[in-house]
BAPA-920446 format. One record per residue: residue number from 1; residue in one letter; y, z, x of N, C-alpha, C, O in turn. Coordinates in Angstrom, 2 decimals, decimal comma. Each point is the difference from the previous one (the first is absolute). Last residue first. Layout:
+-------+------+---------+---------+---------+---------+---------+---------+---------+---------+---------+---------+---------+---------+
: vexpa : loti :    n_py :    n_pz :    n_px :   ca_py :   ca_pz :   ca_px :    c_py :    c_pz :    c_px :    o_py :    o_pz :    o_px :
+-------+------+---------+---------+---------+---------+---------+---------+---------+---------+---------+---------+---------+---------+
:   NUM :    a :       Y :       Z :       X :       Y :       Z :       X :       Y :       Z :       X :       Y :       Z :       X :
...
+-------+------+---------+---------+---------+---------+---------+---------+---------+---------+---------+---------+---------+---------+
END
This chain:
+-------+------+---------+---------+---------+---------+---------+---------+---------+---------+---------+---------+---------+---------+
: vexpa : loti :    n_py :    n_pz :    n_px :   ca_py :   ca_pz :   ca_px :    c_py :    c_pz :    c_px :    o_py :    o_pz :    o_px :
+-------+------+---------+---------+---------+---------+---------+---------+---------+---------+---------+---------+---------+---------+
:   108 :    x :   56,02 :   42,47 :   18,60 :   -0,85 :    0,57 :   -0,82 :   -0,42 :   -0,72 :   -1,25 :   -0,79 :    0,53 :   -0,78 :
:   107 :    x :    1,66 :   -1,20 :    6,51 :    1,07 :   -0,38 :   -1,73 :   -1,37 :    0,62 :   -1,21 :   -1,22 :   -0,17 :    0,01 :
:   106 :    x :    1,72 :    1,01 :    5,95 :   -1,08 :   -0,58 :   -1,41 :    0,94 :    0,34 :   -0,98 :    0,71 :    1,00 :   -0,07 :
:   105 :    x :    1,86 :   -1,64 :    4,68 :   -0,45 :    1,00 :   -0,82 :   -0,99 :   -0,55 :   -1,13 :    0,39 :   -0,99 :   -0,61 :
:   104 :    x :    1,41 :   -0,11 :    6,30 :   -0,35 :   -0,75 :   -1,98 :   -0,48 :    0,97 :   -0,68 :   -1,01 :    0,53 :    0,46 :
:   103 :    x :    4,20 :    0,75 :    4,02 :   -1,96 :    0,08 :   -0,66 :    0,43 :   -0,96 :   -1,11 :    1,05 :   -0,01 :   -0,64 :
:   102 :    x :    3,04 :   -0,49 :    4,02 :   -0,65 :    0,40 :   -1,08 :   -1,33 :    0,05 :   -0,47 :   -0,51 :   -1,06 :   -0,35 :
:   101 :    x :    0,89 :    0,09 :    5,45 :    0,92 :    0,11 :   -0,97 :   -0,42 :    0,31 :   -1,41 :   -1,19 :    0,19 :   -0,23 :
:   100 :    x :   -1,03 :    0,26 :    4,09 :    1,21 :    0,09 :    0,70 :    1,33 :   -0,44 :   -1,14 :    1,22 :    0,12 :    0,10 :
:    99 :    x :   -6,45 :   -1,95 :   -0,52 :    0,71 :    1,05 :    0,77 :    1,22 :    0,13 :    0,43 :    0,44 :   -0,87 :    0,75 :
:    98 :    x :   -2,71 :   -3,01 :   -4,04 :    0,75 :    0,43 :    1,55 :    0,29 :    1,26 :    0,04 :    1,09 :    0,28 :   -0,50 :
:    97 :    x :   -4,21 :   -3,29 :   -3,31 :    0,93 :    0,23 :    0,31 :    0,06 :    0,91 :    1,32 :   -1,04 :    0,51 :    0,41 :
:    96 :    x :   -1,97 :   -4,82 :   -3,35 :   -0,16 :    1,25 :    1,34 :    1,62 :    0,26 :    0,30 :    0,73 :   -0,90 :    0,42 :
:    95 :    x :   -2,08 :   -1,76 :   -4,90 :    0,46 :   -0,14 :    1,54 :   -0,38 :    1,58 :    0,68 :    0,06 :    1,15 :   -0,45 :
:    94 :    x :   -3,00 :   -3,79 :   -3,31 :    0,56 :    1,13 :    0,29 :    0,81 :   -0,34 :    1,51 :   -0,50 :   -0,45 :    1,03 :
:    93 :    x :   -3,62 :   -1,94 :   -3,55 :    1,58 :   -0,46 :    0,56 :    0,99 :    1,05 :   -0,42 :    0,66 :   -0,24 :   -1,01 :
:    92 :    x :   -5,20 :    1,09 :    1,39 :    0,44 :    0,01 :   -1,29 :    0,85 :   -0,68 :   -0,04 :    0,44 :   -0,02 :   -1,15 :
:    91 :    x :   -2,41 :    1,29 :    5,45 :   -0,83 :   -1,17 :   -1,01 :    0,43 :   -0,14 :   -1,58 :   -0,64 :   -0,72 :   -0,77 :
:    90 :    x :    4,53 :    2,07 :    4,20 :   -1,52 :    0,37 :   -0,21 :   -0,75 :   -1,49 :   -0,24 :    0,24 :   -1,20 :    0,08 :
:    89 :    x :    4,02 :    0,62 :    2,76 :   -0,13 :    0,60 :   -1,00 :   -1,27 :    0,46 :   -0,52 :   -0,83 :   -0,46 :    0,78 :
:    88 :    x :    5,20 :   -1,33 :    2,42 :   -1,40 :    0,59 :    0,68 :   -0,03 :    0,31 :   -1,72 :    1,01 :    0,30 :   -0,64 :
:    87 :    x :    2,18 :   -4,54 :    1,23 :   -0,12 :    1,59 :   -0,20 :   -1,69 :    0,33 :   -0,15 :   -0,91 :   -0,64 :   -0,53 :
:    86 :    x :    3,41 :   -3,73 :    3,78 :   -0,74 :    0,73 :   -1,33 :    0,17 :    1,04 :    0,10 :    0,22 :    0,61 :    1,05 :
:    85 :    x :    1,50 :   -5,17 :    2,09 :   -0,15 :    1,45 :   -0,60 :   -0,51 :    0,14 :   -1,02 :   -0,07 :   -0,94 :   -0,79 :
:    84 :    x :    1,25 :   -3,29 :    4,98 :   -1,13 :    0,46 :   -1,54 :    0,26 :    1,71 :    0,10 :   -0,13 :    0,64 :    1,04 :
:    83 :    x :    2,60 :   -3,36 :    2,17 :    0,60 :    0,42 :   -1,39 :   -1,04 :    0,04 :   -0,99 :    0,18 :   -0,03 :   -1,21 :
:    82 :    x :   -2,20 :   -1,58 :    5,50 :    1,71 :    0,48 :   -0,05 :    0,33 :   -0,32 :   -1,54 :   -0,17 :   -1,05 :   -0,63 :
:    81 :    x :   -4,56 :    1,77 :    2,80 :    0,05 :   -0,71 :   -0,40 :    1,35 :    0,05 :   -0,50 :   -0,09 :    0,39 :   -1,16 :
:    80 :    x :   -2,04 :    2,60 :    3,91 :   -0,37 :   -1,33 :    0,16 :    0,80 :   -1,29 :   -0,68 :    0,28 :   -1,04 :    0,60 :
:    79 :    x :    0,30 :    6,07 :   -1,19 :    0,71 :   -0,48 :    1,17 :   -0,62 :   -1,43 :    0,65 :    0,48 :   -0,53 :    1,01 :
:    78 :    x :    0,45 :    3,07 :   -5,88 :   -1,10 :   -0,43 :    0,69 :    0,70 :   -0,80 :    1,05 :    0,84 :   -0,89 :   -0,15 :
:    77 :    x :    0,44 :    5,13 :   -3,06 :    0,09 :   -1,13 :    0,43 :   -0,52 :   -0,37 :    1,13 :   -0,11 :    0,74 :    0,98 :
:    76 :    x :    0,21 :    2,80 :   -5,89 :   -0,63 :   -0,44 :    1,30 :    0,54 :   -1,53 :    0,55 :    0,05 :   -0,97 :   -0,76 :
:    75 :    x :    1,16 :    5,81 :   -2,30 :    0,41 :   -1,44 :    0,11 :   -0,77 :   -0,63 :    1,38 :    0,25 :    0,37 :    1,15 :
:    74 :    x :    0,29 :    4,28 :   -4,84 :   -0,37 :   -0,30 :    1,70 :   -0,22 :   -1,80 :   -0,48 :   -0,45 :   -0,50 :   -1,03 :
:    73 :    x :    3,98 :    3,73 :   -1,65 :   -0,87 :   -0,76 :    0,39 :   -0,68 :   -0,15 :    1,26 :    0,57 :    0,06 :    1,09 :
:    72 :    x :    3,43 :    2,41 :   -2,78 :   -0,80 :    0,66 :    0,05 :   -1,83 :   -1,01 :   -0,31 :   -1,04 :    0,52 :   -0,41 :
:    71 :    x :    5,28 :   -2,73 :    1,72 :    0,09 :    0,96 :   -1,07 :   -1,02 :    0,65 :   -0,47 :   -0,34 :   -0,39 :   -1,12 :
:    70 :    x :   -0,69 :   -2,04 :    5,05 :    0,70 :   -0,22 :   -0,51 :    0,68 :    0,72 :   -1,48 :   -0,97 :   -0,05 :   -0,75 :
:    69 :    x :   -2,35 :    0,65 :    5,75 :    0,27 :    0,63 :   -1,10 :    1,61 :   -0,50 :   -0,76 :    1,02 :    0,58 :    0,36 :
:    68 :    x :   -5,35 :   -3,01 :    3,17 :    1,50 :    0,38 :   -0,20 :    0,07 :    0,72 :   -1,29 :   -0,68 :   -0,41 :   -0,93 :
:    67 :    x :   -3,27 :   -1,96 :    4,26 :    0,35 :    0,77 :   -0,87 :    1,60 :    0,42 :   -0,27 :    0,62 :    0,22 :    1,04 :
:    66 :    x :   -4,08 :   -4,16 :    1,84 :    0,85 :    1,18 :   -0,12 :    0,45 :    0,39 :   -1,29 :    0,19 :   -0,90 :   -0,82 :
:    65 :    x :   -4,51 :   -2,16 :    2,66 :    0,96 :    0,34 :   -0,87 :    1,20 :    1,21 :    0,62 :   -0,43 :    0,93 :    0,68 :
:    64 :    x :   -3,49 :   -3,57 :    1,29 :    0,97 :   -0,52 :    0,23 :    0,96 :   -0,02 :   -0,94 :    0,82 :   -0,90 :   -0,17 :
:    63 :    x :   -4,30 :    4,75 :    2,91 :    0,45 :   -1,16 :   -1,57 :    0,49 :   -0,77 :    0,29 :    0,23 :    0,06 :    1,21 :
:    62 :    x :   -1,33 :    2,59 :    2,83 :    0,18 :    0,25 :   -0,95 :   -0,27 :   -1,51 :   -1,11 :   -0,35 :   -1,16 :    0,17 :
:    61 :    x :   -3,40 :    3,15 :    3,55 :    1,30 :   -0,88 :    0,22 :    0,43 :   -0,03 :   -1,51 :   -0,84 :   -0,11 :   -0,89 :
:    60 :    x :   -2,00 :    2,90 :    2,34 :    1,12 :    0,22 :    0,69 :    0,49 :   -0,84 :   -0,18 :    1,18 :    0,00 :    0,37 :
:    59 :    x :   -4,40 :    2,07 :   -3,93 :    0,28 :   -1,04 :    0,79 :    1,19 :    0,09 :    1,08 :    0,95 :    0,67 :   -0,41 :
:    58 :    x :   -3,20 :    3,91 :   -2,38 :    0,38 :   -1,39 :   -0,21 :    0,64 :   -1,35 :    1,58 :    0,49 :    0,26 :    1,10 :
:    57 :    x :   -3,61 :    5,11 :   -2,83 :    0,69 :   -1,01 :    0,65 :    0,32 :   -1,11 :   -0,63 :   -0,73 :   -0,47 :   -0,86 :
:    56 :    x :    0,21 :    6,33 :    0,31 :    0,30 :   -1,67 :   -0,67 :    0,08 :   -1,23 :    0,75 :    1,17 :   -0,29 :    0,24 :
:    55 :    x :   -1,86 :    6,65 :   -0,15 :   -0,02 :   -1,21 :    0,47 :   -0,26 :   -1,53 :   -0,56 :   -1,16 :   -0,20 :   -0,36 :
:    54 :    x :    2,45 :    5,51 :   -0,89 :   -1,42 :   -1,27 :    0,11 :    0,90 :   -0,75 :    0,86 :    1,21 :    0,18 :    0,13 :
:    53 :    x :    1,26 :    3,83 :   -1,15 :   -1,27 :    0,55 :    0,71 :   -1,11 :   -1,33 :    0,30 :   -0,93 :    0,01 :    0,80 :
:    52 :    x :    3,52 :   -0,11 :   -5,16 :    1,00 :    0,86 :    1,35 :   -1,39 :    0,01 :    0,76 :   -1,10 :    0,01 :   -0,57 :
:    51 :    x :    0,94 :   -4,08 :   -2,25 :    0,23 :    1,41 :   -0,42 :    0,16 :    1,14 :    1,03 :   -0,31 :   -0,50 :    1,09 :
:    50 :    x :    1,22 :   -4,80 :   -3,51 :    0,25 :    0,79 :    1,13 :   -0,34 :    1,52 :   -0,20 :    0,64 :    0,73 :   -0,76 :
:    49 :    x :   -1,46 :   -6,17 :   -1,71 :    0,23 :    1,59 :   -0,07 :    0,06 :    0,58 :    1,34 :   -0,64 :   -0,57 :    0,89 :
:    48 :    x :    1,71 :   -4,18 :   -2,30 :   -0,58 :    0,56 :    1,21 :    0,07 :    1,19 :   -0,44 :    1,11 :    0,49 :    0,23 :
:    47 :    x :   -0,38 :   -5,13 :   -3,00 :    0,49 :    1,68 :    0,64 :   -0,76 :    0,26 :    0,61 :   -1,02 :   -0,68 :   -0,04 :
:    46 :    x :    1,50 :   -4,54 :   -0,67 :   -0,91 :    0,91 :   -1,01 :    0,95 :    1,55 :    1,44 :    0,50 :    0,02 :    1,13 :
:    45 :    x :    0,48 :   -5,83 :   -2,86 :   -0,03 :    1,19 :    0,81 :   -0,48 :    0,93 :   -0,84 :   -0,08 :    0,03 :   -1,23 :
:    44 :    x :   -0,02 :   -5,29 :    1,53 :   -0,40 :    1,13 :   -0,92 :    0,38 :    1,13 :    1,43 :   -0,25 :   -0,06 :    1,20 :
:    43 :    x :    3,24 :   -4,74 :   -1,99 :   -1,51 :    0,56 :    1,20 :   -0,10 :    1,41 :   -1,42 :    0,76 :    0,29 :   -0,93 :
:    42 :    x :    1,40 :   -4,24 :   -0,77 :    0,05 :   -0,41 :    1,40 :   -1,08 :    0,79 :    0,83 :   -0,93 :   -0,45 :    0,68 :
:    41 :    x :    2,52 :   -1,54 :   -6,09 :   -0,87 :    1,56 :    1,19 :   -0,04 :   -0,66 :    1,21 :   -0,37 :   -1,17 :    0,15 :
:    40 :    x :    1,92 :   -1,58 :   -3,74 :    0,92 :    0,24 :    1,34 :   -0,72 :    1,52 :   -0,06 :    0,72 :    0,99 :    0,09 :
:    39 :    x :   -2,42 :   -3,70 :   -3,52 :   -0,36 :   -0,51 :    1,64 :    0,67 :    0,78 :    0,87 :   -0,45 :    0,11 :    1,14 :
:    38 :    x :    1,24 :    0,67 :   -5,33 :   -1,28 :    0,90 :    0,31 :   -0,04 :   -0,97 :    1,37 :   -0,32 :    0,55 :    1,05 :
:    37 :    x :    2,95 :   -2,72 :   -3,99 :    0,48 :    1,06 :    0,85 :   -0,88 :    0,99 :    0,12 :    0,56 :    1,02 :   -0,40 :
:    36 :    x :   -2,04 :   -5,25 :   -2,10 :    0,92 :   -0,02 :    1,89 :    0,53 :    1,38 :    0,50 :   -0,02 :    0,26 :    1,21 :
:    35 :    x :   -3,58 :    0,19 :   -4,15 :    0,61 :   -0,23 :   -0,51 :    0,80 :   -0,47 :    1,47 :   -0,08 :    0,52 :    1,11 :
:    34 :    x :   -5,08 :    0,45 :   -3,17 :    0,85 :    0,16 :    1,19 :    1,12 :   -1,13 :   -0,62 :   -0,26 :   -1,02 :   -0,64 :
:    33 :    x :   -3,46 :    3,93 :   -1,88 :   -0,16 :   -1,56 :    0,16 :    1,67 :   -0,09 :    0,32 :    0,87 :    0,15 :   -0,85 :
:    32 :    x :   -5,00 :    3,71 :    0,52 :    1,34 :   -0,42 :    0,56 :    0,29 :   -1,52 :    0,18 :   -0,56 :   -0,77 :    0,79 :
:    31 :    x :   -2,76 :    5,02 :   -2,57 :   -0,48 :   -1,25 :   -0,10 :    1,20 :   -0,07 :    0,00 :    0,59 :    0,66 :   -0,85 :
:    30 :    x :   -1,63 :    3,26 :    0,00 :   -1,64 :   -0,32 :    1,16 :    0,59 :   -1,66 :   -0,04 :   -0,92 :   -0,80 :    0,15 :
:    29 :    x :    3,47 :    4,01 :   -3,42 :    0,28 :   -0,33 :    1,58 :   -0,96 :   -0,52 :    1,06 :    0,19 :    0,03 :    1,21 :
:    28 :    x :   -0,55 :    0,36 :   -6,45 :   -0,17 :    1,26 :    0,95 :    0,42 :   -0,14 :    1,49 :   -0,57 :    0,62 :    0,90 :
:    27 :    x :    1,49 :   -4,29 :   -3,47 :    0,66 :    0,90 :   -0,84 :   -0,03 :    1,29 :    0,25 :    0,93 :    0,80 :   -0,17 :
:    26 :    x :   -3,61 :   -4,50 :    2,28 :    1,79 :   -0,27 :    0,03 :    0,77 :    1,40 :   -0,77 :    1,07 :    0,45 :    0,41 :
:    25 :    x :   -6,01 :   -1,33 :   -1,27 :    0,13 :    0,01 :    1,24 :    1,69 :    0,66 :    0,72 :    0,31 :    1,03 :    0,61 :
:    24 :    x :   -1,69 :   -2,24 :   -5,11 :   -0,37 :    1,32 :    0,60 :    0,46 :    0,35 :    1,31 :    0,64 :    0,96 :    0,40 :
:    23 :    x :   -0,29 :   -5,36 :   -1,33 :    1,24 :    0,32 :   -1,14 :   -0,11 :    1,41 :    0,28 :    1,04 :    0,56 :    0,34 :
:    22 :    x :   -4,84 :   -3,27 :    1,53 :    1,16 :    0,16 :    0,55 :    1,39 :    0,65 :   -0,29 :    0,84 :    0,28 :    0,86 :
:    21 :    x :   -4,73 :   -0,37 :   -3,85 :   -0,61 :    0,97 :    1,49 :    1,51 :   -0,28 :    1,00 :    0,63 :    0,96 :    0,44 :
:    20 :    x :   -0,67 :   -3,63 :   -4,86 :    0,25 :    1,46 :   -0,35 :   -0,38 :    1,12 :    1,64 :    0,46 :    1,12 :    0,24 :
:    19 :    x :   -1,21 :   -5,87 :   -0,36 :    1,41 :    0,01 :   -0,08 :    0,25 :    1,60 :   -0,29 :    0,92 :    0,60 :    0,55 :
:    18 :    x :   -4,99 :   -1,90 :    0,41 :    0,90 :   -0,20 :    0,98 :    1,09 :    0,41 :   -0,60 :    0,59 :    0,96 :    0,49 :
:    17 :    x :   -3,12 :   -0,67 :   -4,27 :   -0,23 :    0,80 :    0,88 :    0,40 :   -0,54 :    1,48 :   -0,17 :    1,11 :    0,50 :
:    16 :    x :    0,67 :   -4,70 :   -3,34 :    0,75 :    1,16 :   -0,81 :   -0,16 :    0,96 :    1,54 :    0,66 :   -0,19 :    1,02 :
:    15 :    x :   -3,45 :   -2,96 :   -0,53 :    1,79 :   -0,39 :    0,38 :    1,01 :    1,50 :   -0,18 :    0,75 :    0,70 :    0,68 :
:    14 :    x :   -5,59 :   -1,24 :   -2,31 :   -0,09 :    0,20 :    1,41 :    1,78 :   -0,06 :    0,75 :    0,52 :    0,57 :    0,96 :
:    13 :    x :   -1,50 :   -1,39 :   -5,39 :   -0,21 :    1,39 :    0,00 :   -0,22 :    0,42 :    1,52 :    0,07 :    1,15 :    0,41 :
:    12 :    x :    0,16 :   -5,57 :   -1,75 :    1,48 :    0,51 :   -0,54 :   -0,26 :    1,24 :    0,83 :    0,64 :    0,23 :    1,02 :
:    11 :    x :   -4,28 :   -2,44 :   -0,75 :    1,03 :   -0,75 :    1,33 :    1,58 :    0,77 :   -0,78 :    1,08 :    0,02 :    0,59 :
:    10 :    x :   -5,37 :    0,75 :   -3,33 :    0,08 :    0,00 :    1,38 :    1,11 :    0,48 :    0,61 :    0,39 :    1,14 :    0,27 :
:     9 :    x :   -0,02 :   -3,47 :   -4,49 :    0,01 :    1,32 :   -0,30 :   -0,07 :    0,74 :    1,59 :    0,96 :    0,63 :    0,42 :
:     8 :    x :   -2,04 :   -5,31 :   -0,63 :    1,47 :    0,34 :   -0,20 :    0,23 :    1,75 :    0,30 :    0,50 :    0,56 :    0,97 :
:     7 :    x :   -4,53 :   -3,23 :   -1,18 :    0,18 :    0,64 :    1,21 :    1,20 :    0,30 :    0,04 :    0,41 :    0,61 :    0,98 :
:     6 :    x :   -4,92 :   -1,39 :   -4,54 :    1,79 :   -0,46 :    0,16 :    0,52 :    1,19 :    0,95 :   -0,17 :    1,21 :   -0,13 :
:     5 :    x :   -4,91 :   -2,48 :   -0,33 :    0,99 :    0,54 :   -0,05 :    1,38 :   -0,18 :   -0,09 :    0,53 :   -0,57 :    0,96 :
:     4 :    x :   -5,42 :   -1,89 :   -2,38 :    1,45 :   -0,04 :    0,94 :    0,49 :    1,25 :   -0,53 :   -0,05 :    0,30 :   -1,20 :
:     3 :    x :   -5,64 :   -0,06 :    1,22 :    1,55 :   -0,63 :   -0,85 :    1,17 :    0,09 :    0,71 :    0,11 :    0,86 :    0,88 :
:     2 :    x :   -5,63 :   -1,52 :   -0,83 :    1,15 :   -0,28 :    0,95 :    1,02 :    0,11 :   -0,95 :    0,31 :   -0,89 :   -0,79 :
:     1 :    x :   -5,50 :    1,91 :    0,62 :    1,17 :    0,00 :   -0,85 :    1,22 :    0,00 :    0,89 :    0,26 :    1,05 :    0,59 :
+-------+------+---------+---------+---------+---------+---------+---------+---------+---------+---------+---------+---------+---------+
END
């Protein structure tokens, strides 16, 4: 007994579900579909905890960033490449603010 299936129903329900796993995908953050300005990450920096008494090593030869505190901004400029700057910021895009001047206070 050979009977045709109709393969429509299939090929929808297979489409559909892509379309619903990527849409999941994108919406819980597991899934980034890159915008021109996400290109300009330039380098990942990560902290160095320090704790009295340890010891830490890092590289002798420096960066080719310098740091500057602009209105209570840390501001990085890159000594390779003349007049590229950026603000230092988290993984949240949070600027990283400067010592030495006003604390940022949490807003309630």
């Amino acid at each position: 007994m050979s009977e045709e299936r109709n393969a429509i129903p299939l090929i929808l329900t297979g489409i559909g579900t892509i379309i619903g796993t990527v849409g999941c995908l994108w919406y819980y953050g597991y899934l980034h579909f890159a915008k021109p300005e996400d290109a300009l990450l330039l380098n990942d920096f990560t902290m160095l905890k320090t704790l009295p008494g340890e010891d830490y090593k890092v590289s002798l030869t420096p960066a080719n960033q310098v740091a500057q505190c602009i209105d209570g901004i840390v501001v990085l400029f890159d000594t390779e490449q003349k007049g590229l700057t950026g603000v230092l910021v988290n993984n949240k895009k949070q600027a990283v603010h400067c010592m030495g001047q006003e604390t940022p206070k949490l807003q309630p």
